[in-house]
N, C-alpha and C positions, 0 to 999 in steps of 0.2 A: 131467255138467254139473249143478250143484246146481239149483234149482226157486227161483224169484225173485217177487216180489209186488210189482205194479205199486202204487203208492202213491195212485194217484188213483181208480182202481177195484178196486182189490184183485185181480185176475185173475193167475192162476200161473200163471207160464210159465218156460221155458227160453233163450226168447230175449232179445237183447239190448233190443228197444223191444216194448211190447206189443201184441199182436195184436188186442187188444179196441178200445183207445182210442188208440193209436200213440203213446203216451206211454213216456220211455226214463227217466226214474225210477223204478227199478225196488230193493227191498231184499230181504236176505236174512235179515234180520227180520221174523218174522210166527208168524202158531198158529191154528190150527186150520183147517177145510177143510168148505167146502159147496158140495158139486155139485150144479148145477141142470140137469135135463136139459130143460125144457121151460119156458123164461123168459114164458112168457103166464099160465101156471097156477101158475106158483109163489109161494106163499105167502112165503116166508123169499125168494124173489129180488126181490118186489116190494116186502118192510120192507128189501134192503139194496140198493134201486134199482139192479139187474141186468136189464139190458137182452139180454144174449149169454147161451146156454148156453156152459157149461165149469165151470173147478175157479176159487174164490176164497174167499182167506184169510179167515180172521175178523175177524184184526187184524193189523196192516201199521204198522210200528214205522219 
């Protein structure tokens, strides 16, 4: 199953609505990849207002 990038928050998933913000626009354009393991302390989560650890795109086309 290809890896899909929710467009509203960028968060990569497999499934069809996303798990982050239950949002089902979801595209298969997108680039690049920043894992946040720990959304309190994360510097790059909190300039691209990431609230959830996980995997999200860079940019979501």
């Amino acid at each position: 199953m290809a890896v899909k990038a929710c467009k509203v928050c960028s968060f990569l998933t497999e499934e069809k609505k996303c798990p982050a913000c239950g949002n089902d626009d979801l595209s298969l354009k997108w680039k690049g990849i920043v894992i946040v393991a720990d959304s309190d302390k994360s510097v790059i989560g909190k300039e691209m207002k990431i609230g959830k650890n996980g995997r999200y795109a860079i940019s979501v086309e």
